[in-house]
N, C-alpha and C positions, 0 to 999 in steps of 0.2 A: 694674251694680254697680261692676266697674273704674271706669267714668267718673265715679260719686259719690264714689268714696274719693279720685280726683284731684283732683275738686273740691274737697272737705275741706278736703284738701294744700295745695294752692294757696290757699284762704282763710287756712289759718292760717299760712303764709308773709307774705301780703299784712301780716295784724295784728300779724303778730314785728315788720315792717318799718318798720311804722308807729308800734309801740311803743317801738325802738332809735333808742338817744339819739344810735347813732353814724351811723346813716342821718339823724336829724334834723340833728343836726351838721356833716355832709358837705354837706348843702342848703342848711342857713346862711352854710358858707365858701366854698361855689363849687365843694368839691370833685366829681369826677368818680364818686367809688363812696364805700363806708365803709371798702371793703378800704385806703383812704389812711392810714386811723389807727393799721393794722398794722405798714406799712414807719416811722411816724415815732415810733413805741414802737421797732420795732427797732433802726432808728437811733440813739434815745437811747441804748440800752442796750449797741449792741457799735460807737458812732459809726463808722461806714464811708463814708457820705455824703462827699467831701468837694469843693469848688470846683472843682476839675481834673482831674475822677476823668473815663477812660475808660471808658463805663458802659452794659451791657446788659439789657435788659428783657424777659424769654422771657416769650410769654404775655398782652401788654401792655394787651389791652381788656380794661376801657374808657380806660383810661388812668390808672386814680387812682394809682398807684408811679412812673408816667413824670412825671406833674404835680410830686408832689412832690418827685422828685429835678430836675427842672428846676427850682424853688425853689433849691435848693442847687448843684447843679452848673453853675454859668453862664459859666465858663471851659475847662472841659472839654468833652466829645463823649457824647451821649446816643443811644444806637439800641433802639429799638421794636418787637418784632417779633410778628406772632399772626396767625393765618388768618382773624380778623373785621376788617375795615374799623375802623380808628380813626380819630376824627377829630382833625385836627393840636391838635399842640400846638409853644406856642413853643420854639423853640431844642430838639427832639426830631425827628429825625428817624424814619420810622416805614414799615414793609417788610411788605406784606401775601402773607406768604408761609409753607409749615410749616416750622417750627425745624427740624423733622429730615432735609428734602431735604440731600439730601447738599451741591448747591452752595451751600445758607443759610450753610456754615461760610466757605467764600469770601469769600462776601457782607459778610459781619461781619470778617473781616480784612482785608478791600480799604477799607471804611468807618472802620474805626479804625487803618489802615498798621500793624497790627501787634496786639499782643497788648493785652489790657485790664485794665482793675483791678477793675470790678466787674460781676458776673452777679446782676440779681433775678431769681427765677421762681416768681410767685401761680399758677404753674397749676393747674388741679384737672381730672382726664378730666370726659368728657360724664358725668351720674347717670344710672344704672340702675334706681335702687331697691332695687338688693342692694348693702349698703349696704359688707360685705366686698368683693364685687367691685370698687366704687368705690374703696375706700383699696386694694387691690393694683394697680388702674389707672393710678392717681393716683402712688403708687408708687415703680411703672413709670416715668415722666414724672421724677421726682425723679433717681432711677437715673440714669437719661439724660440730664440735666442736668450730675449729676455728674461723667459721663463726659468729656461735651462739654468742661465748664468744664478738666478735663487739659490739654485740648488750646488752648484760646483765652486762659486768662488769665496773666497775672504769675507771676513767682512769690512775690510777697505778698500775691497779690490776693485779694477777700474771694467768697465765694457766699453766696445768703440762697434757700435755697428751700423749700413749704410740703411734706411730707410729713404723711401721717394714721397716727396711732397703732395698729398693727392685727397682725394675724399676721406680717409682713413687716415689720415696723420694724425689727427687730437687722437684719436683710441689709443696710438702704439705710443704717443704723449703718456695718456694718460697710465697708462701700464707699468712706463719705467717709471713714473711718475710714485705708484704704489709699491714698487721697490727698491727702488734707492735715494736717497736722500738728496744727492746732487744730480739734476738732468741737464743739460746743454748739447745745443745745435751747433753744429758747425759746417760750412760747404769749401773745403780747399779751392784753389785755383785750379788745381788742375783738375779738378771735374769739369766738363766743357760746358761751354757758357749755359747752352740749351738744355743739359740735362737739368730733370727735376729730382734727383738724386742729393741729398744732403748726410750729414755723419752724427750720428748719436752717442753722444761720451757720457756714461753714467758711475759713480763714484759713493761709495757708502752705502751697503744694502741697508735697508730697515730690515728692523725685526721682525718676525712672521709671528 
């Protein structure tokens, strides 16, 4: 019975995929995922992206937010990081290892001599199927981002990372809330209707 309901699942996944214009789109440009169309609505809207930008990618397979900010950053320094195997991209440098080992923080300021301007993070935890537990996991991951980015970026440096709308949303509110000065929501279009997935652009760390 379990195995038939997955199956299901997995079908009607297949035919969303096959239905989105933004999966069809991403195959037409060469893009790596559809999550690409995410960061470049972001981008438009709180422009961060820029040519010379010191710039980190938590989370980074399959690559589609490393592509596109390698588009645009092509004077500056790009680093990649995610525990799956990605495969290279130009002028991105890419670290197959977990963000949260404690020597990654090293890693990432021996690679950029110093402190950065910008942190992506598309992470989402592994799904469960319990679909609360996923947005507190996921979270989680957010939270920890935020924390991270205290310590590694500018101090006008920008974060963009995906949190899911859910019993924990004011907390990971309130969090970036007590370190940076500017907080905003934002949910592209191409997030699908039904996810509860939205994007967190934060800008100006406070003082500690």
């Amino acid at each position: 019975m379990k195995k038939s309901k997955r199956a299901k699942k997995s079908n009607s996944w297949k035919i969303k995929q096959h239905r989105d214009q933004f999966v069809k789109k991403s195959k037409t440009l060469g893009l790596r995922s559809r999550a690409a169309f995410k960061l470049i609505e972001l981008n438009k809207k709180f422009k961060f992206l820029k040519n010379s930008s010191y710039l980190l990618d938590l989370g980074s397979y399959p690559g589609g937010w490393s592509q596109v900010a390698s588009k645009i950053t092509t004077n500056g320094k790009i680093l990649s990081i995610d525990i799956k195997k990605m495969e290279s991209i130009e002028n991105v440098k890419f670290l197959n290892c977990d963000i949260f080992d404690k020597s990654t923080k090293d890693k990432i300021l021996n690679f950029f001599e110093g402190k950065i301007d910008v942190i992506l993070s598309d992470m989402a935890a592994n799904t469960t199927g319990n679909k609360s537990l996923d947005s507190i996991r996921t979270n989680q991951l957010c939270s920890e981002v935020i924390n991270l980015s205290s310590e590694i970026l500018k101090k006008h440096g920008v974060l963009i990372s995906k949190l899911f709308m859910g019993e924990d949303f004011l907390e990971v509110k309130n969090l970036a809330k007590t370190r940076f000065k500017n907080v905003n929501f934002f949910k592209p279009e191409a997030s699908r209707d039904e996810s509860k997935e939205t994007y967190l652009h934060c800008k100006f760390l406070n003082s500690l």
